[in-house]
BAMAR-360055 format. One record per residue (C-alpha): residue in one letter; y negated, z negated, x. Coordinates in steps of 0.001 Angstrom, whole numbers, padded with zeros to 6 digits, always signed. Each point is the difference from the previous one (the first is absolute). Example, Ala and Ser with C-alpha at 12.3 -4.5 7.8 and 13.67 -1.06 7.14 Angstrom:
% BAMAR-360055
A+004500-007800+012300;S-003440+000660+001370;
This chain:
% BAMAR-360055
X+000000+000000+000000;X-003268+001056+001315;X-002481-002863+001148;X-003120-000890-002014;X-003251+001370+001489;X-002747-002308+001056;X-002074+001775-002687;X+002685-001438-003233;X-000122-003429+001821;X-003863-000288-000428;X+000665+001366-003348;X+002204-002940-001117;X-002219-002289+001524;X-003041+001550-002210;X+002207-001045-002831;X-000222-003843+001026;X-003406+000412+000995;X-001106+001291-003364;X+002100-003033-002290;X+000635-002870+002502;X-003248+000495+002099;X-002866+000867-002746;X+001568-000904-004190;X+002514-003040+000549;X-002314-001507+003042;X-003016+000195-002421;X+002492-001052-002645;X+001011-002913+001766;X-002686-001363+002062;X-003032+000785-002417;X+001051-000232-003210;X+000488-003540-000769;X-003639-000928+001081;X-001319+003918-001554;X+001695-001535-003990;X-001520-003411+000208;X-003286+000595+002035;X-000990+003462-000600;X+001478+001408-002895;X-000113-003396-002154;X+003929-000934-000817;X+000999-003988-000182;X+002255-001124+002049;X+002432-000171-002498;X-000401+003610-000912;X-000018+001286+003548;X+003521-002175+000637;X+001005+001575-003290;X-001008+003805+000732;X+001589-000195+003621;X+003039-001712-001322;X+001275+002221-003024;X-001205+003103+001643;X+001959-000048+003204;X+003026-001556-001607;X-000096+003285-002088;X+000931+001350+002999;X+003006-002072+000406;X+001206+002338-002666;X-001516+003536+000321;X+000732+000264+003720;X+003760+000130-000271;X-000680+002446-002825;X-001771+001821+002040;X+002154+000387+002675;X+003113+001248-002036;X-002775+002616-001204;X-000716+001218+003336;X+003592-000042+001304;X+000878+002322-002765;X-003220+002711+000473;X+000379+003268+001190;X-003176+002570+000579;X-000901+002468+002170;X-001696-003076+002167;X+003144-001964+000295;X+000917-002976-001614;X-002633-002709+001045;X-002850+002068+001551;X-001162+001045-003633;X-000932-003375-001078;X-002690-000286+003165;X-001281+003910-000566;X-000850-000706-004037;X-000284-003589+000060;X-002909-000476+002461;X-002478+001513-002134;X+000380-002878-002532;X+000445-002578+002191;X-003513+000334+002099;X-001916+000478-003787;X+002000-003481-001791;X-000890-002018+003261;X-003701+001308-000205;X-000182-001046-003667;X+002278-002948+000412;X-003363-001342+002736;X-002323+000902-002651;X-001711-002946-002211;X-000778+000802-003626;X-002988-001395-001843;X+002138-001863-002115;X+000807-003234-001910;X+002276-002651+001200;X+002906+001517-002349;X-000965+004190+000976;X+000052-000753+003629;X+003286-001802-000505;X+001638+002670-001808;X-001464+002551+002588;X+000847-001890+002931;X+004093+000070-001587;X+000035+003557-001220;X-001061+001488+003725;X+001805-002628+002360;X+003262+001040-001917;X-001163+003993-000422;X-000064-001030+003987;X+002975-001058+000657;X+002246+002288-002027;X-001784+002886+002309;X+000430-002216+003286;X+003600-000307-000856;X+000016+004174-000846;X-000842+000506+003287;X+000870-003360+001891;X+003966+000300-000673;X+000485+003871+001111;X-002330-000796+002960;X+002377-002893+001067;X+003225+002717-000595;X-001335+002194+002248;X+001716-002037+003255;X+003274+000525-001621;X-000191+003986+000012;X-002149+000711+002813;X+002404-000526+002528;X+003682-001383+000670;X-000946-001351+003552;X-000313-004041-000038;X-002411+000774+002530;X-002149+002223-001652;X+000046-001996-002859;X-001266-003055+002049;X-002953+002513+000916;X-001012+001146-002890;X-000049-003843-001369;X-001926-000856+003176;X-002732+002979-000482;X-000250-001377-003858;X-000687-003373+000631;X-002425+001341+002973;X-001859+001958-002662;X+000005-002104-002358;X-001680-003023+002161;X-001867+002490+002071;X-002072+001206-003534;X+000018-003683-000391;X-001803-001318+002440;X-002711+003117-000733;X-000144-001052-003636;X-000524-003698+000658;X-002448+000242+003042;X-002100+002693-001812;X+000238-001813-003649;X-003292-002433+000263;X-001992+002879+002149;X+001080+002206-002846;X-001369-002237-002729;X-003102-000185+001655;X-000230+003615+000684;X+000369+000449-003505;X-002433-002556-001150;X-000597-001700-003891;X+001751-002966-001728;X+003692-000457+001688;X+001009+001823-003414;X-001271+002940+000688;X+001225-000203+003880;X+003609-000152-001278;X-000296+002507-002458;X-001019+002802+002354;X+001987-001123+002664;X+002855+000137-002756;X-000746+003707+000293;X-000213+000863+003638;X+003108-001880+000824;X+001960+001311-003093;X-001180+003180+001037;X+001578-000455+003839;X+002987-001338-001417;X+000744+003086-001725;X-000509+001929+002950;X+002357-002015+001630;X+002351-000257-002718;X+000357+004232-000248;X+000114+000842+003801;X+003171-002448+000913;X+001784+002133-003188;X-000872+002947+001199;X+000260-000557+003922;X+003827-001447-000443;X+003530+001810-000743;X+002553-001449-001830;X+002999+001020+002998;X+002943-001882-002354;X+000798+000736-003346;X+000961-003532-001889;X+003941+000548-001417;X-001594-000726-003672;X+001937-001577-003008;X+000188+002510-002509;X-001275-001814-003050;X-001936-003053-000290;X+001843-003489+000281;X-001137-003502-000015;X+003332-000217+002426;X-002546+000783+002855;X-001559-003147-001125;X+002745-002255-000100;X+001307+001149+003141;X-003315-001386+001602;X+001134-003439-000737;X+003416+000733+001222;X-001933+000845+003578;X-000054-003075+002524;X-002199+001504+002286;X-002472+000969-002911;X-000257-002882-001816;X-000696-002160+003382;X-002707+002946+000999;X-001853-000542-003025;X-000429-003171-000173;X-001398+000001+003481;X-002246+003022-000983;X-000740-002384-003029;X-001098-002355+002875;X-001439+002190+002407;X-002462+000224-002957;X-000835-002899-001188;X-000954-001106+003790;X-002657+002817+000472;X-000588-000385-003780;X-001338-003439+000346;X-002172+000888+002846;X-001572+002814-000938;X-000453-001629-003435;X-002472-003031+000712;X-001057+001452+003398;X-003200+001103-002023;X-000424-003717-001406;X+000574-001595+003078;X-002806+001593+001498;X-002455-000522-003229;X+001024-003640-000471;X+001747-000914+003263;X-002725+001356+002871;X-002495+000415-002848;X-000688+003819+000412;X+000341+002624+002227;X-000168-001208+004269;X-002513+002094+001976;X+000809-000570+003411;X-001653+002529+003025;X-001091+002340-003016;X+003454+000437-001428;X+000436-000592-003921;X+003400-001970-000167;X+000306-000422-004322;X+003374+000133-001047;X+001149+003664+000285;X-000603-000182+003517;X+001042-003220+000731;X+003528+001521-001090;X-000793+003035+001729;X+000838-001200+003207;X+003117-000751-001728;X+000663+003642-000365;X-000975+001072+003019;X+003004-002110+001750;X+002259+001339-002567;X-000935+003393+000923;X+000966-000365+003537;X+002867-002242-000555;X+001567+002027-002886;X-000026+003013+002858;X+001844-002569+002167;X+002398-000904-002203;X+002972+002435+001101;X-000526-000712+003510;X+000325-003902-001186;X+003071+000635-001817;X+001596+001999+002997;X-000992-003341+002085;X+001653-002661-002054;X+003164+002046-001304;X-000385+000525-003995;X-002353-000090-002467;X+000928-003164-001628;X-000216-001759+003079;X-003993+001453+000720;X-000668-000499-003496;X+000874-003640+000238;X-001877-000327+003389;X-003006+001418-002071;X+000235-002232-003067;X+000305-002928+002440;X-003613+000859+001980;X-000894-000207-004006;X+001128-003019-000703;X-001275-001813+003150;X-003735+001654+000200;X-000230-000247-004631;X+000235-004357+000728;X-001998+000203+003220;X-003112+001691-002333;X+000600-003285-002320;X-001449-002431+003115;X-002856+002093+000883;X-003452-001598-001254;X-001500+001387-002661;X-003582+001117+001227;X-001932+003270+000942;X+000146-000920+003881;X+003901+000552+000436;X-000417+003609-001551;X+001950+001414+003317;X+002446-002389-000068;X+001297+000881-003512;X-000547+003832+000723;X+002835-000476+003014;X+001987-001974-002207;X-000327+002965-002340;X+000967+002140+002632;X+002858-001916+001309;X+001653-000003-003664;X-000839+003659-000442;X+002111+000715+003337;X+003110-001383-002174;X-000956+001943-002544;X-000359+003534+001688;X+003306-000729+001739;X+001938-000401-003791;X-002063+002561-001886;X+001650+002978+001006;X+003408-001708+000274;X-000039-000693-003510;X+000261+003348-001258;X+001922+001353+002927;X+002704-002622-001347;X-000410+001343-003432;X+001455+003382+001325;X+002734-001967+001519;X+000445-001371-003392;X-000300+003485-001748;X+002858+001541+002556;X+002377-003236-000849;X-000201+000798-003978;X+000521+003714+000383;X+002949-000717+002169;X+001359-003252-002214;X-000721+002265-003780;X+000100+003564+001276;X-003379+001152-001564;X-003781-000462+001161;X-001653-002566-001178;X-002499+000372+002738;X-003180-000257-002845;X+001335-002992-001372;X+000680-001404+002913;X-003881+000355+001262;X-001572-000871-003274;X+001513-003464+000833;X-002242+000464+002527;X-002856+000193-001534;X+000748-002199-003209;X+000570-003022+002809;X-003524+000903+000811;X-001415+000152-003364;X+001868-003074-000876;X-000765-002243+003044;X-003406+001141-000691;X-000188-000655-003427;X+000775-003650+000059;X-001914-001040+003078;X-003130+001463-001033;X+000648-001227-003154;X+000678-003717+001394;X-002680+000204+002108;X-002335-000038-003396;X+001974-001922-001761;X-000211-002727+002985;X-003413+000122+000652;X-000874-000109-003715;X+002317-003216+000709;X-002520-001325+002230;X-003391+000870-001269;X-000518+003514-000154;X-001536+001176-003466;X-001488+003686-000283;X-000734+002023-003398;X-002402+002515-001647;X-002815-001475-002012;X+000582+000706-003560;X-003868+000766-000091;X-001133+001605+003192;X+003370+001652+000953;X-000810-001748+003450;X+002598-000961+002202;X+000246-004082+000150;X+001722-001949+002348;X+000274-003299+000301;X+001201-002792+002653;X+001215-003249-001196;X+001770-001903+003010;X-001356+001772+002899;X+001891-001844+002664;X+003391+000427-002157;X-000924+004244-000387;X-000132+000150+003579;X+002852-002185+001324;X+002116+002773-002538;X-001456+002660+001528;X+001256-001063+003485;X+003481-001015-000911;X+000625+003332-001762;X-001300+001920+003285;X+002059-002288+002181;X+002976-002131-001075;X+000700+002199-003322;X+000672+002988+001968;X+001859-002323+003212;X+002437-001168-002993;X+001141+003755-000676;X+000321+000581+003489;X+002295-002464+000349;X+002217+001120-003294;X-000182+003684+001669;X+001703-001484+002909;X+002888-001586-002182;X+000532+003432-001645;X+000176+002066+003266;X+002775-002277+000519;X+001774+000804-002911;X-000573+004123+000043;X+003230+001563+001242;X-001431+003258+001657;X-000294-000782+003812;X-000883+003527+000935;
């Protein structure tokens, strides 16, 4: 089989670049503070919207992946998804960062109707992308490349979108409102570039031995799978670490360090404190094979990487609270991003693993399936730690609303000492606590390859 060209590896990273890098890191690191400080949700509401939304995932994914296994176009059988699907995607995120002049009860119902509109066409386009590894190549190699260059693109358009975010906002000027609403548009926009060029820059090489007609036995044989079940829940994990983080990062600089940190003319607010973040990932997720080569499997560097997690996530805990130790927390950040870029790609490179062990064990592809596990764990571990991080810090004193009145956005602090203490734990030991639990699953995932 011929080897992938430079040109389809930049391609599939483009992929990454346009969903990981610019829509789920907005998704995840933005949106939590965007519902209850910007666009006017309660706490309740935004735990609510983030909750039911992504869990809807739980159940469309899989769906979705039996629906790509089984299409067949002149395009292949994933690559179609990406070419049609990126269109909608960039104009639902633009609209999805847009705030309406409405009431408490219109903005709710808008804020619903596009975050789920959003996520059925992130999963349309997600799940295929994720196939992709399965059919691009048969060489465990190769795949471990093209994993690599995704995770590289994705953290690589990253670290652009989070260091350029608050230079962007002030490029663009107005009431924050308007700043997210039109830079709703230019990123939606690049994402759709992004989205189209990896489907039409990569070739499908292997043609997945299909079921003929649909079965839910695809489905049950998931839970028959060792190796999957084990993989997802550490996906599930995986997650819910960077979910916490990126979740309250934004609060823990508002109520925490009490705004953004200017230090030697550099604006550190909260995209770019977690940009640094992204920039080790970049250049640690590139590293990864070469890692893996060094300590013999991936399960054994994956459990090297969640342990530099672990370790750096309860370090963060001790550090004092206060604008002065600004560096030290941004090398903590970048310690715990080094464990982070070192399991990225290994994740889905073990999903292919998984893929090639059901094909062999059932006899037909269920190489979409298998990857919209994938992205489901993501959705899901998402989904409930950005929802417990409202939920928590409503918990401890965090009220925000739209006035009935005004339409104003209204938030209020009732224990400020208790809102911040949550705000550190869920950075620090929240996150340490699923490192730890990722560590007990390695152990119990049977693939040593």
């Amino acid at each position: 089989m011929a080897k992938a060209k430079l040109s389809e590896k930049i391609g599939y990273a483009l992929g990454d670049a346009a969903a990981g890098g610019i829509t789920w890191k907005v998704m995840s690191i933005a949106f939590p503070l965007f519902f209850t400080n910007i666009f006017g949700l309660t706490v309740a509401d935004t735990a609510s919207l983030m909750l039911i939304a992504r869990l809807f995932d739980v159940v469309t994914d899989p769906i979705m992946g039996a629906i790509a296994d089984r299409t067949q176009s002149r395009w292949g059988t994933y690559r179609p998804w990406l070419i049609f699907g990126a269109i909608p995607l960039g104009l639902i995120f633009a609209l999805l960062l847009y705030t309406p002049d409405f009431g408490p009860a219109g903005k709710r119902i808008y804020a619903y109707s596009m975050y789920l509109l959003m996520m059925v066409v992130y999963t349309a386009v997600n799940v295929p992308y994720g196939s992709l590894l399965g059919v691009m190549t048969d060489d465990d190699n190769e795949k471990n490349q093209f994993s690599s260059y995704r995770m590289v693109g994705a953290y690589a358009m990253g670290f652009i979108m989070l260091f350029t975010f608050p230079y962007l906002q002030r490029m663009v000027g107005g009431e924050p409102k308007h700043q997210y609403a039109v830079l709703g548009v230019i990123l939606g926009g690049v994402a759709a570039l992004g989205t189209l060029a990896c489907g039409l820059l990569t070739k499908e090489r292997l043609k997945p031995v299909r079921a003929e007609k649909f079965s839910f036995k695809p489905f049950a044989d998931l839970f028959r799978n060792k190796p999957w079940v084990y993989l997802t829940l550490i996906g599930i994990c995986t997650n819910f670490f960077n979910g916490f983080r990126y979740a309250v990062a934004a609060y823990l600089m508002e109520y925490c360090l009490h705004g953004d940190v200017t230090v030697m003319g550099l604006v550190i607010n909260y995209t770019v404190f977690m940009m640094f973040g992204e920039a080790t990932c970049m250049i640690f997720g590139g590293l990864s094979p070469w890692f893996t080569k060094k300590v013999g499997s991936k399960k054994k560097a994956f459990a090297w990487a969640a342990t530099i997690c672990a370790v750096s996530s309860i370090l963060f805990f001790f550090i004092p609270m206060d604008p002065a130790w600004i560096w030290v927390m941004v090398a903590n950040v970048i310690i715990t991003s080094i464990g982070i870029g070192f399991y990225s790609p290994l994740l889905w490179s073990m999903y292919a693993d998984v893929a090639d062990y059901a094909t062999e064990k059932n006899g037909t592809s269920s190489t979409g399936l298998i990857f919209s596990s994938g992205t489901m764990s993501q959705k899901f571990g998402s989904a409930i730690s950005g929802a417990l991080v409202a939920l928590l810090l409503g918990i401890a004193g965090f009220v925000s609303g739209t006035d009935a009145l005004t339409g104003e956005t209204v938030v209020t602090i009732t224990n400020e000492t208790s809102v911040q203490n949550m705000i550190w734990a869920l950075f620090s030991l929240f996150p340490a606590a699923i490192a730890l639990l990722i560590l007990l699953l390695l152990k119990l995932y049977p693939i040593n390859k």
